[in-house]
N, C-alpha and C positions, 0 to 999 in steps of 0.2 A: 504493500500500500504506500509507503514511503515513498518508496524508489519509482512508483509513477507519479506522487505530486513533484517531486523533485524534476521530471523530466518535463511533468506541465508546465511549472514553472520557466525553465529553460527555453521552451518553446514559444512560452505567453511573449517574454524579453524580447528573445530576437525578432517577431510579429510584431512587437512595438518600436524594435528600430527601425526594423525596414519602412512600418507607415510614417514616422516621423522622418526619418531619411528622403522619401519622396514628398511628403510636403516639403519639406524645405526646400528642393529644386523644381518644385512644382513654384514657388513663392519668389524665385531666383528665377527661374525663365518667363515668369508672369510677366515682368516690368521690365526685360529687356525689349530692345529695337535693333530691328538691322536700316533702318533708314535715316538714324540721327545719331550725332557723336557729341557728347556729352563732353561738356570741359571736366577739367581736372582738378577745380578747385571747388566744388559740392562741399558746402558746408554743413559737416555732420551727416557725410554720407561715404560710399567707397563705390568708386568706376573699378573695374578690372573686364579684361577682354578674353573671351574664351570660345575659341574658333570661328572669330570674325565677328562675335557678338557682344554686344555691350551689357552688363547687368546693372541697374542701380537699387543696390541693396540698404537702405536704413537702418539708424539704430534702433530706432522703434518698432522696425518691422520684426527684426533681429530679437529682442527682448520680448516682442510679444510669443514670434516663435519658438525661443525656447520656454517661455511658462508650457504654454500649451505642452512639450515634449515632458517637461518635469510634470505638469496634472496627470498626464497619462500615465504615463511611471508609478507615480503614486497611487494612483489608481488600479492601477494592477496589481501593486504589491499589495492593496489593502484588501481585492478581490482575490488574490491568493491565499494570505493569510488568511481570510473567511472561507475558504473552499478548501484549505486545508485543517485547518478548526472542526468543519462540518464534515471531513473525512474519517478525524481522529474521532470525534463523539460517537461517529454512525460505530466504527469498529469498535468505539467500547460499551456500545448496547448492544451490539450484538456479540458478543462476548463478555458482557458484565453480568452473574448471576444476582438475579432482579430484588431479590433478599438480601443474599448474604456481603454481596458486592464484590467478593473475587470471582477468576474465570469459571464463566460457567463449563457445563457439559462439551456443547462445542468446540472450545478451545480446547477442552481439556484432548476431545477426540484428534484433533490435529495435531498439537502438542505431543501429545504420545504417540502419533506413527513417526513425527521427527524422531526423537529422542531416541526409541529402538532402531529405528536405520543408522543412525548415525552415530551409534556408541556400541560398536559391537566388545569391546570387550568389556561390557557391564552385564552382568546378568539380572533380569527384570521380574518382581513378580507384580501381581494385579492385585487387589482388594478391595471389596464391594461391604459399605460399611450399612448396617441398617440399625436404623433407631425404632425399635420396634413398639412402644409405645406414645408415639409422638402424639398419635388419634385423638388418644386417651387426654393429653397436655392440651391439647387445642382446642377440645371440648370443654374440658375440667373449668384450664383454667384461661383462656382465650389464643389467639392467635400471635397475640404480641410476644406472648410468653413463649409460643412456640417459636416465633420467629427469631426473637433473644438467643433461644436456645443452640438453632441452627447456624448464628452469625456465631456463637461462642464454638461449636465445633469447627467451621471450616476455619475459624483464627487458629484454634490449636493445632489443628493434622497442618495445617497451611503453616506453620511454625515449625512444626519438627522436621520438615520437609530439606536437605538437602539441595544441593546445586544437582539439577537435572533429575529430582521427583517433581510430582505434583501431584494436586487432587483439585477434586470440583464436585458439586453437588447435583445427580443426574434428576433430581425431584422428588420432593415430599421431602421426608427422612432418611434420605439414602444417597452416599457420597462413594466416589472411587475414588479409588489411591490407585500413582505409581511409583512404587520405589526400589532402589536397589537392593540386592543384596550378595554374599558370601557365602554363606551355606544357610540351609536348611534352620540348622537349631540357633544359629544366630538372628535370622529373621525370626523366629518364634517368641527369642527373646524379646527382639523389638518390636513387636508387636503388643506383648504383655506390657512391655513399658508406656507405648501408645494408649493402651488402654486403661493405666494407671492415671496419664495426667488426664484425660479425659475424663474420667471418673472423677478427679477433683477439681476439674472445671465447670465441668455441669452442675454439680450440687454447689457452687458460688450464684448460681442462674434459676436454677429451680432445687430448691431443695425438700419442697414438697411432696414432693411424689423419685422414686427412685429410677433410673435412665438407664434400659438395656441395648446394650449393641449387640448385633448377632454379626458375623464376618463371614462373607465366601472369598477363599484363596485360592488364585490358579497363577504358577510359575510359570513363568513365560519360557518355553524349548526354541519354538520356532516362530525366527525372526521374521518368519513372512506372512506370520497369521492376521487377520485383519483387526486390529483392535476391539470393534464391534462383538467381532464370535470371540475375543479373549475375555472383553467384559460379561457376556452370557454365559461362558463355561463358571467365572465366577459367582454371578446371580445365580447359576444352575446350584453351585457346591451350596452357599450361604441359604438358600432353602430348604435344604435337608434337613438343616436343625430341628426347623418344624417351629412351635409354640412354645417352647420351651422361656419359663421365667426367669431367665439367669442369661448371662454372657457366654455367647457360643463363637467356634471357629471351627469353619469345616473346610476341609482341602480338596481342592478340584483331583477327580483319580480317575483311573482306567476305565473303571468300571462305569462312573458317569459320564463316561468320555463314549462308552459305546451306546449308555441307552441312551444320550441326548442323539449322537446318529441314527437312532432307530428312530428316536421320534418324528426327528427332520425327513428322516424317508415316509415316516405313518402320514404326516402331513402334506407330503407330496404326491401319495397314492390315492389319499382317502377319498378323495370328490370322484377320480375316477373309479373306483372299488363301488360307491355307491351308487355310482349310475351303471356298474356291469355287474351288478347283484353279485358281488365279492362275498359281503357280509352276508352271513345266512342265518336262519331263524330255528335252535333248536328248542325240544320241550321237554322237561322234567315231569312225572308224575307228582301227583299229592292222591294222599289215599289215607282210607280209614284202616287204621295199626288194625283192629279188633275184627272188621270182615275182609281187607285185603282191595273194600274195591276202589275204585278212583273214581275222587272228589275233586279233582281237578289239575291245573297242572300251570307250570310258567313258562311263559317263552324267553329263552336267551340268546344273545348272541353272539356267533363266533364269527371271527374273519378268515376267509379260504385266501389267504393273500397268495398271488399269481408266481411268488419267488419264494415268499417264506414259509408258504401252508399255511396247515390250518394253526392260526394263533388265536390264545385263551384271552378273555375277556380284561382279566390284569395285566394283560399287554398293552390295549388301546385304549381301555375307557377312561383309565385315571388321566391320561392327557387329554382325549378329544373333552375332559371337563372341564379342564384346563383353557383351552384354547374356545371351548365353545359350540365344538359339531357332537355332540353329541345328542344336541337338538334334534339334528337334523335325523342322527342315526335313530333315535326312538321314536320318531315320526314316520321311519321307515321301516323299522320292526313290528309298528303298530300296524300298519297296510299291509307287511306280511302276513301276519296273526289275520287280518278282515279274508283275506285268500283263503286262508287255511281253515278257517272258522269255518267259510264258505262251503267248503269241501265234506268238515266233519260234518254239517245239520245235514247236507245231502246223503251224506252217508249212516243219517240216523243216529249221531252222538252229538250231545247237547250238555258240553261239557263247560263250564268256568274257568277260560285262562288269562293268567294274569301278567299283566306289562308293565316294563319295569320304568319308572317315570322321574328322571332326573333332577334333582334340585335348581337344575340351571335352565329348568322350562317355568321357573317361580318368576322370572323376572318381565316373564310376558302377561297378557289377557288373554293371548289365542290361543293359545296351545289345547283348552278344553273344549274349543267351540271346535276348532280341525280335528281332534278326535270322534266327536258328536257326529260331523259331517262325512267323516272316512267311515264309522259306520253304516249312519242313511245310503251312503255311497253303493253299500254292498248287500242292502236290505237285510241286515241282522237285528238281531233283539241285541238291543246294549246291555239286557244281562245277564248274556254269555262274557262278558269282558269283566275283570277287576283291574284297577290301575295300582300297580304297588309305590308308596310314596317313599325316597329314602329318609330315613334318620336324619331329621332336622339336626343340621349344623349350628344354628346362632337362635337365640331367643330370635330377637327380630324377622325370623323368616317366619315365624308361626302363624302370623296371618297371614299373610302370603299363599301358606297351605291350607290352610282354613279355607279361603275364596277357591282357591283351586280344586281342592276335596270336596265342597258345596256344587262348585261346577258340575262338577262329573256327576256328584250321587245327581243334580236334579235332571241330569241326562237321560240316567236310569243305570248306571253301571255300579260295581261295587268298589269300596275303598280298601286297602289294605297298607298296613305301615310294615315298611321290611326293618328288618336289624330292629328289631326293640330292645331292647336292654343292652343298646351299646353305645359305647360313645355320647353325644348329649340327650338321646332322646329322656322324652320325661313326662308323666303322669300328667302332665297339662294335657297329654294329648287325648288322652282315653277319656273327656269328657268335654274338649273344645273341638274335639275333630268328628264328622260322621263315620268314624268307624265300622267295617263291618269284619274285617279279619288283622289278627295283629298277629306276625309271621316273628318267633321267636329268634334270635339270634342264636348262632350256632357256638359260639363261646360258652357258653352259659350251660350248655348240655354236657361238657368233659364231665368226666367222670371226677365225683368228688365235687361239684361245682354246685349239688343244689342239699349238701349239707351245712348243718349251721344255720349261720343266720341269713347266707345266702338262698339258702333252699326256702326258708319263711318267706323270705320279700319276694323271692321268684311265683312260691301259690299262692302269698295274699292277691299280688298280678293275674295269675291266674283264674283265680275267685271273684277279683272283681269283674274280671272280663266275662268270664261264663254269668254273673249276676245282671248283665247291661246285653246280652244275648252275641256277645264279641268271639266270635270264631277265635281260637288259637290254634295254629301251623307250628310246630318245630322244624327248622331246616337245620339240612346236615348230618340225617341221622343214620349213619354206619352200621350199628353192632345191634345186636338182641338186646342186650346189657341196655342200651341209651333209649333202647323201645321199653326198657320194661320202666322205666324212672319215669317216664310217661304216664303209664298207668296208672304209676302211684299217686300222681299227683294230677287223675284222670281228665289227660288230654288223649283227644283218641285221632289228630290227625297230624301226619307227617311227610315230612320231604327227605326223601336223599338218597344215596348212595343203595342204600338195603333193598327200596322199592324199585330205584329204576334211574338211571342215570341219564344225563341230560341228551336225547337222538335228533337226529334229523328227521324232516315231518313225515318222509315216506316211511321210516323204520317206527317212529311214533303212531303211526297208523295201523301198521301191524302190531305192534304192543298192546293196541289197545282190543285187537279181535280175539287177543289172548287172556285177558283184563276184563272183568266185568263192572262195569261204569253204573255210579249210584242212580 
């Protein structure tokens, strides 16, 4: 940027010599004559003759001519000076982070492809820093205090920073670093130290409430990686940690190194996977433990990927939930299941199967009405279908489900909650939700798991569910042994392994001629 005002400049200069240069012999051959000879004694003036022509040039004409050249001059330089002021400002708003006031992201991305080209024998690693409760600070206690906060971290990392590190704040609560290093357990050290004065900088700013960083680390091998994928292998490691309330650091490895490849391929197949019916639609039985017949059944799905085979559902789902298509895949498993549906009533089985309906279809309205429709679509009774809800994540999503589970039941189909006793779910639901089947997690069934006081909370669950007319499903269920703990704590329906394992629909069809259906 310099180095062209500098040459603007240069340019502007000699543009103004040359038009002053030609007025002045524009103002010199004006007031000559070739038909008169002028004496040589012009008081306060000067004759001189130049190729047979006379000029008579004045001092006033002279004086006026050069103001004019000196305004111009000045003029220029005071239009440079403002167009270079206005070049400097523009470059440091768009590189000034708009908070904290050092270089932002930006910079920071260019900055760092110099630096690693140009210093090969430095070895580099990356670090992705997250303030993992900043949310919490900017609700509690306002944004100023937030914003405090974050001007107080990038001061400090921005401090201990060496000749050819740097950092910048990529948004929100989360800042990259780069810096040198030597080995391994020396970086670890400085690192720990980093995160000592940090700790005693923050609590000068907010001492309110206590400040967790979580850290993703990836060592820079190869110098031609593009920054961008160095910063995501990082983001990649620093999530791992998860939720954890304490100060964590995870290192970028092999192993993330190969599923983050997998996902970049799952992502590049997946639209087309979906439109060459890649993904396929299998079905698990449910059946009553006590007569053996089946009560119903779920659809799941697996991916026949065209290079990798057939891949299990903990391969793609946890990403496309990630990313987002997972919408689109249960939207398409659901059309499947209308096919299939199709097929069973023709064939005389009028069975209840149920679809499994992603937390990430909470953030729409449509998603119940396009169910509704893809039914009509295929003239079924809507209840032959149950929609499975997973295991609410966050208090806050609980309406959410609420409206969505209201949806459906006024549809006509039925509701069911998977995973119950895992993770957050929670007794708000079994009397703010319409309920019709609540599908027991399969944790809970190990062996040893429902003695104690764990066994009481798991039948008072149970008790109240059979009291409010709530269907209970166990999934998961293996051995005689886990069917009989069933009994005792009289639930008479089940999923898993022992009844029938999850087929594809032509093998499901024959299963079922072998099966007698309640």
């Amino acid at each position: 940027m310099k180095k062209v005002i500098r040459h603007c400049v240069y340019i502007i200069i000699v543009l103004n010599f040359i038009l002053c240069s030609n007025m002045l012999v524009f103002s010199y051959t004006g007031s000559c004559t070739n038909d008169k000879l002028y004496e040589n004694n012009i008081i306060g003036g000067v004759l001189f003759q130049n190729n047979g022509v006379f000029c008579d040039i004045t001092i006033e004409k002279t004086i006026v001519i050069g103001i004019v050249i000196a305004i111009m001059i000045i003029a220029s330089i005071v239009l440079i000076r403002k167009r270079t002021n206005y070049a400097m400002s523009l470059e440091n708003a768009l590189y000034t982070d708009r908070i904290t006031g050092y270089p932002n992201f930006e910079k920071f991305r260019i900055d760092a492809k110099k630096i690693i080209k140009n210093n090969e024998n430095n070895l580099y690693v990356l670090v992705y820093w997250d303030i993992q409760n900043l949310k919490y600070i900017n609700d509690k206690y306002g944004r100023k205090m937030g914003d405090k906060l974050l001007i107080c971290i990038n001061k400090e990392i921005y401090n201990l920073m060496s000749d050819g590190e740097i950092v910048a704040r990529t948004g929100g609560g989360n800042f990259v670093v780069l810096t040198k290093y030597e080995t391994v357990n020396l970086f670890k050290k400085r690192c720990y130290g980093m995160l000592n004065v940090l700790r005693n900088a923050v609590i000068k700013v907010c001492d309110c409430y206590p400040i967790i960083f979580r850290r993703g680390v990836y060592f820079i091998g190869n110098r031609k990686i593009d920054i961008d994928t160095a910063i995501d292998y990082a983001i990649f490691a620093q999530k791992k940690i998860g939720t954890v309330h304490s100060h964590g650091t995870y290192f970028f490895n092999n192993k993330m190194h190969k599923k983050l490849e997998l996902e970049k391929q799952l992502e590049q197949d997946m639209y087309a996977a979906l439109e060459s019916e890649e993904f396929e639609v299998y079905y698990q039985p449910k059946v009553d433990i006590e007569t053996g017949y089946i009560v119903g059944a779920e659809a799941l799905v697996r991916w026949n990927h065209h290079q990798k085979g057939l891949l299990m559902p903990n391969i793609f789902i946890p990403f496309f939930e990630k990313n987002g298509f997972v919408c689109k895949l249960d939207l398409f498993v659901f059309e499947q299941l209308c096919k299939h549906q199709k097929k069973l009533v023709e064939d005389g089985h009028n069975i209840i199967i149920s679809s499994n309906y992603s937390r990430q279809q909470l953030q729409s309205d449509k998603p119940p009405l396009l169910y509704a429709e893809m039914v009509k679509k295929y003239n079924l009774s809507p209840s032959l279908f149950e929609i499975e809800l997973t295991e609410v994540g966050e208090i806050d999503e609980i309406e959410s489900v609420i409206k969505h589970a209201k949806q459906f039941k006024n549809a006509g189909m039925r509701i069911s909650v998977d995973d119950f006793c895992s993770g957050n779910s929670s007794l708000q639901l079994l009397y703010k939700l319409p309920i019709d089947v609540l599908k027991m997690d399969r944790s809970v069934i190990e062996i040893g798991a429902l003695d104690g006081i764990e066994g009481a909370i798991i039948k008072s669950i149970v008790d109240i569910s059979h009291s409010n007319d709530i269907i209970i499903i166990w999934e998961g269920i293996e051995t005689k042994e886990q069917e009989n703990y069933l009994r005792k704590m009289n639930c008479k329906y089940a999923q898993g392994f022992l009844y029938g394992k999850p087929m594809p629909f032509n093998k499901f069809c024959e299963w079922l001629k072998e099966h007698k259906s309640r």
